[in-house]
N, C-alpha and C positions, 0 to 999 in steps of 0.2 A: 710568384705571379709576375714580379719584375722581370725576372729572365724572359717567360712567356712573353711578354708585351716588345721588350727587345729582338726578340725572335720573330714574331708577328710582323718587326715593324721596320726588316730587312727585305729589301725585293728581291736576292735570291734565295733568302726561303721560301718568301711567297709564292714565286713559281716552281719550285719543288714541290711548295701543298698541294696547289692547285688541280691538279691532276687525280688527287686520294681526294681532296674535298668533292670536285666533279663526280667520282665513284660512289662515295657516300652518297652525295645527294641524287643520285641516280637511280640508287637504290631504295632509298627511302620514297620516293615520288613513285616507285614502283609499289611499294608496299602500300602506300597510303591506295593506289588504285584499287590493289588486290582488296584491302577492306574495306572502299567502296562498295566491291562485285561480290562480297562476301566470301574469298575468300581467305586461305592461312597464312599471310606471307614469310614465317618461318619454315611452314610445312614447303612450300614452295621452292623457297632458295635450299633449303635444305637436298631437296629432291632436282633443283639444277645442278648442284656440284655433284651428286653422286651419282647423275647424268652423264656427267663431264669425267669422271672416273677419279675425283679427287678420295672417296673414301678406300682406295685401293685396287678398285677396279683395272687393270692392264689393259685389256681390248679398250675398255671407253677411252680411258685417259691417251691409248696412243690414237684414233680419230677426235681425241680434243688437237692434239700434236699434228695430223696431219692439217686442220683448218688454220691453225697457227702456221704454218710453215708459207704456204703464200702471203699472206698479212702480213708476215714476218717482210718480207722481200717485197711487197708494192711499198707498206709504212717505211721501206729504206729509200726506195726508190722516190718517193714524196718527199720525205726529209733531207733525204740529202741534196734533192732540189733548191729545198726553202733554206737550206743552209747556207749556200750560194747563190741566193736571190732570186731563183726561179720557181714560179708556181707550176710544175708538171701535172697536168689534168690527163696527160695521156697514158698513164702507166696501163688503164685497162687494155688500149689497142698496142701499148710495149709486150703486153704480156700476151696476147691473143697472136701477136707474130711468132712473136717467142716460141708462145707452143705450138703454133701451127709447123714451125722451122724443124721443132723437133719431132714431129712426127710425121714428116717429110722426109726427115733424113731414117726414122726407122723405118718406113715403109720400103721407101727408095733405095735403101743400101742394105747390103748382104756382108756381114762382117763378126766376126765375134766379139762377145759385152766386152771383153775388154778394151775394144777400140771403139765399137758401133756406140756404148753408152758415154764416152766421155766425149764423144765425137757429138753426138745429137743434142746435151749439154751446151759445149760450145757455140756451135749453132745457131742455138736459142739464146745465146749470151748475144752472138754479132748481130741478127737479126733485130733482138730489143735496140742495142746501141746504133743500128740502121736507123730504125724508128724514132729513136729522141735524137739521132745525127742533124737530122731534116728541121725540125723546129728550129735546134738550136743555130744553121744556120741559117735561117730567116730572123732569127732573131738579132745574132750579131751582124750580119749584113743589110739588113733592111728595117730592123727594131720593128718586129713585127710581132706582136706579144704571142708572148710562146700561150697562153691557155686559148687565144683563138687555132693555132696551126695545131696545137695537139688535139683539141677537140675534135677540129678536121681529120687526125689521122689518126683518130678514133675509128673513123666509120669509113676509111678508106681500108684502113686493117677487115674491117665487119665481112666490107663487099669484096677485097680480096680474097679471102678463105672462103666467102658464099662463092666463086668461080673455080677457084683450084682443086676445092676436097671434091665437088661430084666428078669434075672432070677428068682430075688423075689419080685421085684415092678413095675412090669412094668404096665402103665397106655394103651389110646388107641391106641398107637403105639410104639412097642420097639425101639424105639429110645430114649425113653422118660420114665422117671417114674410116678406113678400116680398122682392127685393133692391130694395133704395135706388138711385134715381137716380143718375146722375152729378153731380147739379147740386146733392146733399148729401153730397156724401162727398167726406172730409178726403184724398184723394189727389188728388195733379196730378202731369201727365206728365213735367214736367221735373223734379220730384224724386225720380220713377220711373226717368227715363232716369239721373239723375247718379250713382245706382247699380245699374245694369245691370237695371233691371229687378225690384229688390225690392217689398217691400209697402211700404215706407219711406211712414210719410205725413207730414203737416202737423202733426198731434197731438206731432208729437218737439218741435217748436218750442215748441208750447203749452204743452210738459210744462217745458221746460226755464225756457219765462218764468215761468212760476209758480212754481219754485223760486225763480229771481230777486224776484218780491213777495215772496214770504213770507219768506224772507232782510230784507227789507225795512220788513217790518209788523213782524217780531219784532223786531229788534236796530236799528230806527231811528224808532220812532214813536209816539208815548206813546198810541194805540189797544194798540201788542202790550205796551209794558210793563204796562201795565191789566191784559191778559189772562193773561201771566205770572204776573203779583201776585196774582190770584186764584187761579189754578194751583198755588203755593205754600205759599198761604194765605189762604182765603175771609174769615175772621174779620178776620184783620191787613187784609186788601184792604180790608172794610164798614168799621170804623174809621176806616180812611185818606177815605174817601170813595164809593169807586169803587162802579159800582151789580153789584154781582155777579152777582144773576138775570140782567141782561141780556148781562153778558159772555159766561155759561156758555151760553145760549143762542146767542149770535153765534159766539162758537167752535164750538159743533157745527154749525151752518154752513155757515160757513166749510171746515172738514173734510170735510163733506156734497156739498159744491160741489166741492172738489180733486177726490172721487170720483165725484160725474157727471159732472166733465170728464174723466177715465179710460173711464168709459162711452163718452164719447164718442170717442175715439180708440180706441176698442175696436170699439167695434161699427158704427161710421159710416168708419171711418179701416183697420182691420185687415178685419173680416170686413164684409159687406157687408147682412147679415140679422140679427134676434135667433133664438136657438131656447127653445121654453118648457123647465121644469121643471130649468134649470141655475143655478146659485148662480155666481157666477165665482167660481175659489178664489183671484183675482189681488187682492180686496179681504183675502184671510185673509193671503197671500202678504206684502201690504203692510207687516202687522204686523214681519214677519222683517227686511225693508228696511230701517223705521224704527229695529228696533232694533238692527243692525250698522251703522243709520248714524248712531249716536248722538241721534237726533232732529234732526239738523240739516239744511237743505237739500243744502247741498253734499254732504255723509255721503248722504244720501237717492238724489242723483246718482248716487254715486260704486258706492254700494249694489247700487243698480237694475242700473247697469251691470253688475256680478259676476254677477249670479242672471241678464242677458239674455244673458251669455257664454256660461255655463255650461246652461242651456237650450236654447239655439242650436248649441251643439257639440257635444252630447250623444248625438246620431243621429251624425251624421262620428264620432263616436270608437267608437259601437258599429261603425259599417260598416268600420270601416277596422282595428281590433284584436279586437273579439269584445267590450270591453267591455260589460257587461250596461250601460242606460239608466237603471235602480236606482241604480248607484253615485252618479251624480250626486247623488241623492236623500239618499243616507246624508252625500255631505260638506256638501250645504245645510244636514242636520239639527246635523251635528256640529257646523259652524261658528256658527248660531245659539246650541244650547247651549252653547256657551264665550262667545258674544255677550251670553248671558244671565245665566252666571257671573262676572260680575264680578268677585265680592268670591275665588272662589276664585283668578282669575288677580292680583289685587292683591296676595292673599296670597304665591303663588309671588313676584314682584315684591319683594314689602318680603322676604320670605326672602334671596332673592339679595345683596339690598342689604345684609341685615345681616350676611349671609358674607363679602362684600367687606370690611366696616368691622370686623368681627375679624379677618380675616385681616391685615388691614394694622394694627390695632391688636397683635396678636401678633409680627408683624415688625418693630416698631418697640421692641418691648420685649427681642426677641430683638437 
């Protein structure tokens, strides 16, 4: 029990817990609902995961994989923001360019995959990093807080894709753009066939090597220490050297970019057209990601994966118990707000800890 209470009574274990205790209690607030409304809430989660294709299922499990793979890429694009001291709110309109960019270029250009698909990729990588370029320089040039300019270019993203798809690509209905070739889109057969026939694309891979760089730029390369250091402390940064306008610029980015390549796995890799007048709310989503994944990539991963489980098995557990599709809803919320509570769940923590150490302080005097 000493050990525990030591453990307890370090703050970076505590923000390690923090994140499985927010899960827990997320869950548990969901159960207690379900036995309110009477109903099973083992039969329930039981019937989420195997929704979500954890008891073997191949087709479910790779659309849990494919909802993970954009969360995967906003939660980096967010985090890697706050790593660096920027709150990006804009990933959804990063990503909405993104994939608009890339299904521009499959429409617009006649090429075979093996150029046309790494080409419309790109694209959608410069176009994001177009999009968080602008912020970031309002922000170093005029400190003009990047969550008002990216809000803004949230919904300049919105109304530029509501003018371009009817005007130059519109498909059978202008609501919609045409569908993309096959010779742009991030799907191949054989990682369709390896699981039965899912949406599963190429974008899972993408997603996952980018958490790998950026794992890499941050915690190995004296570019992400730069960009931390300014993150922390712009003034301490200027002093030391480091050119700070250009950092806070390159990190928006940078961020910018993770999120048009979400774009891209979205809307080239998953659905196969853009439609106007939608925001994706998988860039606001990201936010939640990042922050139960403590901003780290691996957290981001690990993250991503929970909210693709948990979206994916959400239908199977209505069909299969009566569960309303809500519930889900209420334990994402719950679990965020304790993710975002910190300081209250540290406090319950150091509580514990110091009932431990009186109580064994009273026993020993007893």
């Amino acid at each position: 029990m000493h050990k525990l209470k030591a453990f307890l009574s370090d703050d970076k274990n505590q923000n390690r817990l923090i994140p499985f205790l927010s899960i827990i209690l997320g869950f548990l607030v969901g159960a207690i609902i379900m036995v309110i409304s009477g109903y099973n809430p083992l039969a329930a989660y039981s019937k989420l995961l195997q929704g979500a294709g954890l008891y073997g299922n191949l087709r479910r499990f790779g659309e849990t994989l494919v909802l993970m793979t954009p969360l995967t890429l906003t939660g980096l694009a967010v985090a890697f923001g706050m790593r660096t001291g920027l709150f990006n709110i804009g990933a959804s309109g990063q990503m909405l360019m993104g994939g608009f960019a890339a299904i521009a270029v499959g429409l617009l250009v006649d090429l075979p995959k093996v150029i046309h698909l790494p080409l419309a990729v790109l694209v959608a990588v410069a176009a994001g990093a177009l999009w968080g370029m602008l912020p970031g320089i309002l922000k170093s040039k005029f400190n003009i807080h990047e969550v008002v300019s990216t809000i803004m270019m949230n919904w300049i993203a919105v109304w530029t894709v509501y003018y371009f798809v009817p005007t130059y690509m519109m498909g059978k209905y202008n609501t919609e753009s045409a569908a993309i070739p096959d010779t742009a889109s991030l799907r191949f057969e054989w990682l369709t066939n390896l699981f039965n026939g899912s949406s599963i694309n190429f974008g899972l891979l993408l997603a996952l090597a980018s958490a790998l760089l950026i794992w890499w730029v941050l915690e190995k390369t004296t570019f992400g220490y730069e960009l931390k250091a300014v993150g922390f402390n712009r003034d301490a940064a200027k002093y030391a050297g480091i050119k700070v306008n250009r950092n806070v610029v390159l990190s928006m980015m940078i961020s910018g970019a993770l999120a048009g390549l979400a774009g891209a796995t979205f809307y080239i890799g998953y659905t196969d057209n853009i439609k106007i007048g939608e925001l994706p709310s998988l860039g606001f989503d990201g936010i939640a990601v990042a922050l139960l994944g403590l901003n780290t990539p691996l957290g981001v991963v690990l993250s991503a994966l929970l909210f693709g489980i948990m979206n994916a098995g959400k239908g199977f557990m209505q069909a299969a118990t009566g569960v309303p599709n809500e519930l889900v809803q209420i334990i994402i919320a719950v679990i965020i707000f304790f993710a975002a509570a910190t300081q209250l769940i540290k406090r319950w923590l150091r509580y514990f800890a110091r009932n431990e150490k009186k109580e064994k302080a009273n026993g020993g005097e007893a």
